[in-house]
PATIMAR-900558 format. One record per residue (C-alpha): residue in one letter; y, z, x; residue number from 1. Coordinates in steps of 0.25 Angstrom, whole numbers. Example, Ala and Ser with C-alpha at 12.3 -4.5 7.8 and 13.67 -1.06 7.14 Angstrom:
2
ZATOR;resn;y;z;x;resi
ZATOR;a;-18;31;49;1
ZATOR;s;-4;29;55;2
This chain:
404
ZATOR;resn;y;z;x;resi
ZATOR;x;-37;-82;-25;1
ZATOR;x;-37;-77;-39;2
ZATOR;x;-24;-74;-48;3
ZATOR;x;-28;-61;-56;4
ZATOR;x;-22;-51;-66;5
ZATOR;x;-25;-39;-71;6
ZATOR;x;-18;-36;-83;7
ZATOR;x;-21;-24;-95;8
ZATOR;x;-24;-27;-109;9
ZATOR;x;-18;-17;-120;10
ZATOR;x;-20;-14;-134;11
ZATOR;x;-11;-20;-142;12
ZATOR;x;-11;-19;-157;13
ZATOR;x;-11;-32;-167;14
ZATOR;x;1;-34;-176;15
ZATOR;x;-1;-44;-189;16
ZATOR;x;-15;-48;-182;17
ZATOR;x;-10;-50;-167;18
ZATOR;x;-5;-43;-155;19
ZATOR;x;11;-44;-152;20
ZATOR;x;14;-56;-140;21
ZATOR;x;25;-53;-130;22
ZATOR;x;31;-65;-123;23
ZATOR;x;29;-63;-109;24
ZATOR;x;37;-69;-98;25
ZATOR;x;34;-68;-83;26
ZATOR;x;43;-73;-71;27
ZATOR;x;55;-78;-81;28
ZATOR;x;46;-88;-86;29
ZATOR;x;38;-94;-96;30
ZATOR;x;35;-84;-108;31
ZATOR;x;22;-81;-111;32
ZATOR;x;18;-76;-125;33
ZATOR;x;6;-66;-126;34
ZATOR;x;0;-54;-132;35
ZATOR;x;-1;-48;-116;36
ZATOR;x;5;-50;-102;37
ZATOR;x;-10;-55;-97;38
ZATOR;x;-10;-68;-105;39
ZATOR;x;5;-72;-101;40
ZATOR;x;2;-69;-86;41
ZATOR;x;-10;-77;-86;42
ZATOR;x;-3;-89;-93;43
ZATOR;x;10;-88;-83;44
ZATOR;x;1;-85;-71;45
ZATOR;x;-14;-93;-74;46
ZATOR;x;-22;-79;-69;47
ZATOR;x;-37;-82;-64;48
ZATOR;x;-41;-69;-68;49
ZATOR;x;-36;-58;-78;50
ZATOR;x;-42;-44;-77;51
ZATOR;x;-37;-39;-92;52
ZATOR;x;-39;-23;-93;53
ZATOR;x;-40;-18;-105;54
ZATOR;x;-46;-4;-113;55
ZATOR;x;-55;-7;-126;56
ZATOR;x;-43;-9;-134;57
ZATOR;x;-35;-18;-128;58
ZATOR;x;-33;-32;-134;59
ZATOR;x;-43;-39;-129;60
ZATOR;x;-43;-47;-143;61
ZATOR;x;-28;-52;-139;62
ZATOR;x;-34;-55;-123;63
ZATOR;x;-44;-63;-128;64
ZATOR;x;-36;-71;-137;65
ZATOR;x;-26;-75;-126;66
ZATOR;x;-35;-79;-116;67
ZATOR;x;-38;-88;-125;68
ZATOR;x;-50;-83;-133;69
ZATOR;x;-50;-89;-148;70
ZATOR;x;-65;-83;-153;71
ZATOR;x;-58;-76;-165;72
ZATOR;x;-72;-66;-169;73
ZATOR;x;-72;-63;-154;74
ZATOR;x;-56;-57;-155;75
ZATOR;x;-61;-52;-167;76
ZATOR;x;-70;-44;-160;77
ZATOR;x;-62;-42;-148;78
ZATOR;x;-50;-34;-158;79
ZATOR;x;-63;-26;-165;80
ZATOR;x;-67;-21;-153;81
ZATOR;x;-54;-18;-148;82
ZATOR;x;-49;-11;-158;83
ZATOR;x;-62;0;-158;84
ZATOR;x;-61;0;-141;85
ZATOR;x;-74;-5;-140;86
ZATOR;x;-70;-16;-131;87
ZATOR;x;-77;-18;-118;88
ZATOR;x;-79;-29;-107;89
ZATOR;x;-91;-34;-112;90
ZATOR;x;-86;-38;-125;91
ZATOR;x;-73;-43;-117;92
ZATOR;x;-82;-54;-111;93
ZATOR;x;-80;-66;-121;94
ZATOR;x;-65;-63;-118;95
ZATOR;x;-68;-64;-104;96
ZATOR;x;-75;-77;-105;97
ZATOR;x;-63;-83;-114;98
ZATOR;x;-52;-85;-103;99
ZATOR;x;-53;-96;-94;100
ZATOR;x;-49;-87;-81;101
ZATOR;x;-56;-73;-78;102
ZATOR;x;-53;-64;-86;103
ZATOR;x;-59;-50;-84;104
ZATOR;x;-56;-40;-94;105
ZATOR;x;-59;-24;-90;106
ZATOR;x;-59;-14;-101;107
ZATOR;x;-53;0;-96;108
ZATOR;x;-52;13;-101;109
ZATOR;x;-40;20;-107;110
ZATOR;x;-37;29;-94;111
ZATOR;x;-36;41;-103;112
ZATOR;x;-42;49;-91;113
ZATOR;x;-47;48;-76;114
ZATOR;x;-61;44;-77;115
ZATOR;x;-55;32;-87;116
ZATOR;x;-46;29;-76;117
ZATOR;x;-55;29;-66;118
ZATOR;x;-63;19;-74;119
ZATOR;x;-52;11;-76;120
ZATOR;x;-48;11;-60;121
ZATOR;x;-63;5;-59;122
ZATOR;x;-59;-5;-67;123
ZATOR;x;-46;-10;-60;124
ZATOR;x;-55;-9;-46;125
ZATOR;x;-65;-17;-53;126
ZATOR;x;-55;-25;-55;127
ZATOR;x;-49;-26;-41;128
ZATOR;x;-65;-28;-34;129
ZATOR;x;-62;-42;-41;130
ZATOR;x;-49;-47;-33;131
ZATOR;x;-49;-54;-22;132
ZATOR;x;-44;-59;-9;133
ZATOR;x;-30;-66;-11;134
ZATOR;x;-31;-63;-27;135
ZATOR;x;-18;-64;-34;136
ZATOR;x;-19;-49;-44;137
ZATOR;x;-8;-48;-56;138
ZATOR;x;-6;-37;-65;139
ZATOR;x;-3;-35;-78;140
ZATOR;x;1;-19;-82;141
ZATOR;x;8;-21;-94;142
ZATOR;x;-3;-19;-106;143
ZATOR;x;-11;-7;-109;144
ZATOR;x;-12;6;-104;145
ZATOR;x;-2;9;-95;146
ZATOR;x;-14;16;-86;147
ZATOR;x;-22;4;-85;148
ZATOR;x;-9;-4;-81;149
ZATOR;x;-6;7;-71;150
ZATOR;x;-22;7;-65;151
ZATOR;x;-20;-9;-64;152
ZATOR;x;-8;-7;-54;153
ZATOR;x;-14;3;-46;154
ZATOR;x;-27;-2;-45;155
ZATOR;x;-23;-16;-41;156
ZATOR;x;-14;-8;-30;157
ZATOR;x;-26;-1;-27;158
ZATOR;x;-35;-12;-25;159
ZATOR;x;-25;-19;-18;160
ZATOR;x;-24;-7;-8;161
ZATOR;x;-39;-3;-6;162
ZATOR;x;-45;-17;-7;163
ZATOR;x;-48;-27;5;164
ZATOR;x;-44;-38;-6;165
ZATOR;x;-30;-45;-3;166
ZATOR;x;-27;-49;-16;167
ZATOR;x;-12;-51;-20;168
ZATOR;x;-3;-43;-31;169
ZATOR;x;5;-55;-37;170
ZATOR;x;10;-48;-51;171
ZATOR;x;11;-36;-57;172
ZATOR;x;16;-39;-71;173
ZATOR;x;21;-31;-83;174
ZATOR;x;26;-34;-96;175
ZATOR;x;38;-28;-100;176
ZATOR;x;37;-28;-115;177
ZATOR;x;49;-17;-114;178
ZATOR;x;58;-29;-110;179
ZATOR;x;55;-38;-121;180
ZATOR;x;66;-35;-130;181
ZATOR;x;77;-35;-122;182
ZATOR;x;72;-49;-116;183
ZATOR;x;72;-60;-129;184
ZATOR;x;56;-54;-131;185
ZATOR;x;51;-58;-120;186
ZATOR;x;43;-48;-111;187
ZATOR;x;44;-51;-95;188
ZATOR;x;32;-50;-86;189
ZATOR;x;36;-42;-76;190
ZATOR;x;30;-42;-62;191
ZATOR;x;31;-28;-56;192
ZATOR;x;21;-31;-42;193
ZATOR;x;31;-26;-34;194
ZATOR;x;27;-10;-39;195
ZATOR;x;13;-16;-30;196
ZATOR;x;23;-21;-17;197
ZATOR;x;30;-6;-20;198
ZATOR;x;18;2;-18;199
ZATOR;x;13;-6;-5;200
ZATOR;x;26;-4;1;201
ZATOR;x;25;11;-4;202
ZATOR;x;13;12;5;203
ZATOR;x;17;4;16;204
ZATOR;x;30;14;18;205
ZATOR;x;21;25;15;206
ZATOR;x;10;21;27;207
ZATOR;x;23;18;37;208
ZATOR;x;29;34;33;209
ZATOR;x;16;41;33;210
ZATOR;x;6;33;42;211
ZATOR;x;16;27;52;212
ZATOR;x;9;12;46;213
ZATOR;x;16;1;46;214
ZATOR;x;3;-8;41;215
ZATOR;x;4;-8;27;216
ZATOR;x;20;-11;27;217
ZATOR;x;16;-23;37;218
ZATOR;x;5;-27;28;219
ZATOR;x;16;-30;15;220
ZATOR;x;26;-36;24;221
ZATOR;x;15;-46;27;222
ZATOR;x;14;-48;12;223
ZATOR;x;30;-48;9;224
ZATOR;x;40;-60;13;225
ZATOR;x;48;-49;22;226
ZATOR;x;58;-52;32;227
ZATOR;x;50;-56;45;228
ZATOR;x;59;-50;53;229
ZATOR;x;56;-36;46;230
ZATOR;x;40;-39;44;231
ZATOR;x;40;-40;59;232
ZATOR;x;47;-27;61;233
ZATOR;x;37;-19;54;234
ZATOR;x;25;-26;59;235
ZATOR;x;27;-24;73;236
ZATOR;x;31;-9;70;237
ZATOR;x;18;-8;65;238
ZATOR;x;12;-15;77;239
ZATOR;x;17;-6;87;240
ZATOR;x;14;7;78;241
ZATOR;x;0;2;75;242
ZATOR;x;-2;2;90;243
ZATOR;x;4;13;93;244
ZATOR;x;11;6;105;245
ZATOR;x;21;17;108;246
ZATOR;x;29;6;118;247
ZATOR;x;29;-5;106;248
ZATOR;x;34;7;95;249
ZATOR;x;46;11;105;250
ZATOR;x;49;-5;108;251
ZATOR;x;50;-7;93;252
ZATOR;x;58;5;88;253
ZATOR;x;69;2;101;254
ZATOR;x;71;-12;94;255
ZATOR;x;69;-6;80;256
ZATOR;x;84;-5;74;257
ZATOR;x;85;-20;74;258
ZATOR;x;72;-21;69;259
ZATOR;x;74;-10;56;260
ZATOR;x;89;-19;52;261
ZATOR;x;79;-30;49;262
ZATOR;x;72;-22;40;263
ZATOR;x;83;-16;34;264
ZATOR;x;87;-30;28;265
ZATOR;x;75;-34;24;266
ZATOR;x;76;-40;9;267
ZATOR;x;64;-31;6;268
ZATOR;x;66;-18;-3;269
ZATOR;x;55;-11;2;270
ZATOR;x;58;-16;18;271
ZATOR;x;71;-9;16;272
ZATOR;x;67;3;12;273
ZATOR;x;57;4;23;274
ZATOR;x;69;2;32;275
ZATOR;x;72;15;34;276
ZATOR;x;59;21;36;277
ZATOR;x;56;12;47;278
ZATOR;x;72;15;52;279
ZATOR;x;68;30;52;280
ZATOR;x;55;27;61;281
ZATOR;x;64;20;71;282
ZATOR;x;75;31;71;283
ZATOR;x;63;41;73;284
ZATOR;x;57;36;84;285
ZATOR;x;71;30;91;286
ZATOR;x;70;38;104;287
ZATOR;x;77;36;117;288
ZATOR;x;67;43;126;289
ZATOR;x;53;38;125;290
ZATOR;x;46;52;124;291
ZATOR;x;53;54;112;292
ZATOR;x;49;41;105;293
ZATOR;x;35;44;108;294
ZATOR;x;36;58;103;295
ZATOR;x;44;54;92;296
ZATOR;x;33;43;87;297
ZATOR;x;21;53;89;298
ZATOR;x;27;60;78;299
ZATOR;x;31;49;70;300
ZATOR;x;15;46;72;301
ZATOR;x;10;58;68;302
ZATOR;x;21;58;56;303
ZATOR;x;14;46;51;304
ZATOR;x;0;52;53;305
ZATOR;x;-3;42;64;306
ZATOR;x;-10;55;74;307
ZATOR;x;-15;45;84;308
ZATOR;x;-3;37;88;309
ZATOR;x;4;53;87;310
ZATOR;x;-3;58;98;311
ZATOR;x;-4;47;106;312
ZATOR;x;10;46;106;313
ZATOR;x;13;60;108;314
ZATOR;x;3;59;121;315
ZATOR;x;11;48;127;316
ZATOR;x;26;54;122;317
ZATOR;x;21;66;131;318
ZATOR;x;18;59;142;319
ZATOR;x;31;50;141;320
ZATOR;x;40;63;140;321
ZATOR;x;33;70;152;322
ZATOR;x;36;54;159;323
ZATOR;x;50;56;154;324
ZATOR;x;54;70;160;325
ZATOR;x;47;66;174;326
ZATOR;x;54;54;175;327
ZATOR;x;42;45;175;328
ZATOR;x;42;31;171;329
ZATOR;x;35;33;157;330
ZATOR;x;28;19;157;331
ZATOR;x;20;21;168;332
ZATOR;x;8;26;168;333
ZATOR;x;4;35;180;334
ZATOR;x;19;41;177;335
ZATOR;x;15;44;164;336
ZATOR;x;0;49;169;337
ZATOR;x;8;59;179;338
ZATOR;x;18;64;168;339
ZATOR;x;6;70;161;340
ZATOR;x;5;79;170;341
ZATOR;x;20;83;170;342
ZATOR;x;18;88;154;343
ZATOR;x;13;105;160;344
ZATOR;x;3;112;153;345
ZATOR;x;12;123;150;346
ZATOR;x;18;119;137;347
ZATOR;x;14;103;134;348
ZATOR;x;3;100;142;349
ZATOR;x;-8;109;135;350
ZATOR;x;-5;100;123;351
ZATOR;x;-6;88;132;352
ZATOR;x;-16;88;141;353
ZATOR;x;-30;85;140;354
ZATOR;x;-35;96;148;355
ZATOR;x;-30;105;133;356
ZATOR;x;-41;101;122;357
ZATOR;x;-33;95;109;358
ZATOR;x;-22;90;117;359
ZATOR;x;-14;78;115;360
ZATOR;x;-19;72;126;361
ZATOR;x;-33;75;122;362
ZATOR;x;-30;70;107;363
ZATOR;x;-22;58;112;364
ZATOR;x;-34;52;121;365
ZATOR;x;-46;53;111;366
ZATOR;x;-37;45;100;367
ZATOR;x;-33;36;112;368
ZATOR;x;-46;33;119;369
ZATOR;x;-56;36;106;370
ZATOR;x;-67;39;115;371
ZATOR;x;-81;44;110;372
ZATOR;x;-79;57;116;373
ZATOR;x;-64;60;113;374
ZATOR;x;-64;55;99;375
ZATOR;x;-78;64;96;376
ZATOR;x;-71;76;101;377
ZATOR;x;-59;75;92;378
ZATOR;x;-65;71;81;379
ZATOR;x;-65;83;73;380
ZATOR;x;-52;86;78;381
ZATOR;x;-42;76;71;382
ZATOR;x;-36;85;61;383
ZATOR;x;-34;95;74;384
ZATOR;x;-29;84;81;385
ZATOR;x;-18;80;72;386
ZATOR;x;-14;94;68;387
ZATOR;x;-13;95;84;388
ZATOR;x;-3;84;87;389
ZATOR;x;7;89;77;390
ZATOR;x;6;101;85;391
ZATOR;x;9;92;98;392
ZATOR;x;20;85;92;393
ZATOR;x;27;97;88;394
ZATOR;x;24;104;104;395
ZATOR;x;29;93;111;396
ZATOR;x;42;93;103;397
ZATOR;x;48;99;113;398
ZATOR;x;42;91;126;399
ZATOR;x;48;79;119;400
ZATOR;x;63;86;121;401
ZATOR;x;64;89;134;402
ZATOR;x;75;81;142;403
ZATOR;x;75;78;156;404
């Protein structure tokens, strides 16, 4: 396991032979007095490490110097070729052999158009290739472009999304030179990594409200000290929605309400605000006959995009109902085998048999059974197919409200 930053050189300008220091200080502790956030973090936090992104005109002189390079012609030169942008990663390579640790520096382009950006996106993924498993990553977005600070965020979110990796976001840390005036001169190192958390919860909410999946909410729980209690709560909604067990979905949403309180006090913000989502959910599908339930959660399914689990709901609210209004015991199975006949072909039953071509019946079984032959006859038919059951939900609208 490697501790690892990425941090963005800027350009700086020399005042009476030097560049202007800041004194840094990070967690309310020891002050550290720099010309750039880097040098501080590494002296408060001992990085193996640094990636240190810069253009041709950053201060690489300044870098070099506080990494502890002392070859005066070399810094010389450094500031020569600095000055007329003529910097590049090969002359950076004394620099690179100073440090005692990795360093790495990567020049980047200004980003003054696409194809400079894309350039510089191949950079930062070139950079995320050489992370690895259980890593420890920190950023640093304070100096330079405020493009480049940007790309860093969003490609460390995106490598932390695409990639196979399970490396670990400890910091994300800006310097807020803004503050130092109202705070004795001393600039606070600010860690700002919950904008990371944020924007995995954003998608955990947004796959539960649009996909009907609960994994990736699951998946953060794992990796945050919630309430167990509440963990528990969403993992086996997700059980029983991953297996489309109708039976387990109706036995969890009966015993629900208790369930939802404890996630209503949960100490977590963002547990909170989830709260009502999954309230709703239970409100939803909080019917007294079981027909209705079953109806009620294939369209919730095909709300969520989730076509399959729809149909296959549909198919057995249908037969439930028919159960219902001949009085049959709706769990056993001849019972339920007989009320498929009771549907009629007059009205229903031409969207329910599979002597119709297209019917839900017919849909339902070659997503079932996925034989060779049903799945090949339907596989230029999904589009159809998913336009279709919309069509069937809305039909059998009315089925769903006769009372006996």
């Amino acid at each position: 396991m490697a501790k690892i930053l990425i941090s963005s050189l800027g350009t700086g300008r020399k005042q009476e032979g030097s560049y202007s220091k800041a004194k840094y200080q990070i967690d309310n502790s020891k002050s550290y007095e720099t010309t750039f956030i880097a040098d501080a973090l590494n002296q408060h936090l001992n990085f193996d490490k640094i990636f240190l992104v810069g253009t041709k005109k950053s201060i690489w002189d300044e870098a070099y110097m506080a990494f502890g390079g002392e070859d005066e012609e070399y810094i010389e030169e450094l500031f020569e070729q600095k000055e007329k942008g003529d910097v590049d990663e090969k002359f950076l390579q004394k620099f690179k052999e100073t440090t005692s640790f990795g360093l790495e520096p990567i020049i980047v382009k200004y980003g003054l158009d696409n194809d400079e950006l894309w350039d510089n996106f191949t950079e930062f993924l070139n950079i995320s290739k050489q992370i690895k498993d259980e890593d420890e990553l920190y950023l640093d977005i304070t100096h330079s472009f405020r493009s480049l600070s940007l790309m860093s965020f969003v490609m460390t979110q995106f490598a932390h999304t695409i990639s196979d990796k399970k490396f670990k976001i400890k910091g994300v840390y800006y310097g807020m030179f803004e503050y130092q005036d109202e705070n004795d001169g001393i600039t606070p190192i600010v860690d700002i990594s919950i904008l990371f958390e944020m924007q995995e919860w954003i998608k955990a909410i947004d796959a539960i409200k649009n996909y009907s999946d609960f994994n990736p909410l699951v998946r953060l729980l794992d990796d945050n000290e919630i309430e167990k209690e509440v963990k528990n709560t969403f993992i086996n909604l997700n059980n029983t929605i991953s297996l489309a067990n109708i039976l387990s979905i109706r036995q969890f949403l009966q015993g629900a309400s208790k369930k939802i309180k404890s996630i209503k006090k949960s100490e977590n913000k963002i547990i909170q605000l989830l709260a009502p989502q999954i309230l709703q959910l239970v409100e939803d599908l909080d019917k007294d006959i079981e027909s209705d339930f079953q109806y009620t959660l294939a369209k919730w399914f095909y709300k969520n995009k989730n076509y399959a689990l729809s149909y296959i709901a549909l198919y057995e609210a249908i037969i439930t109902k028919s159960c219902e209004l001949s009085n049959y015991d709706i769990t056993d199975h001849n019972l339920r085998e007989d009320a498929k006949k009771s549907i009629g072909d007059d009205r229903y039953g031409k969207y329910f048999y599979t002597k119709y071509d297209d019917s839900i019946s017919v849909i339902r079984n070659a997503i079932v059974h996925q034989s060779y032959h049903e799945v090949k006859s339907r596989k230029e038919l999904v589009a159809s197919d998913i336009k279709k059951l919309k069509n069937f939900i809305n039909n059998f609208e009315n089925y769903f409200q006769i009372r006996k």
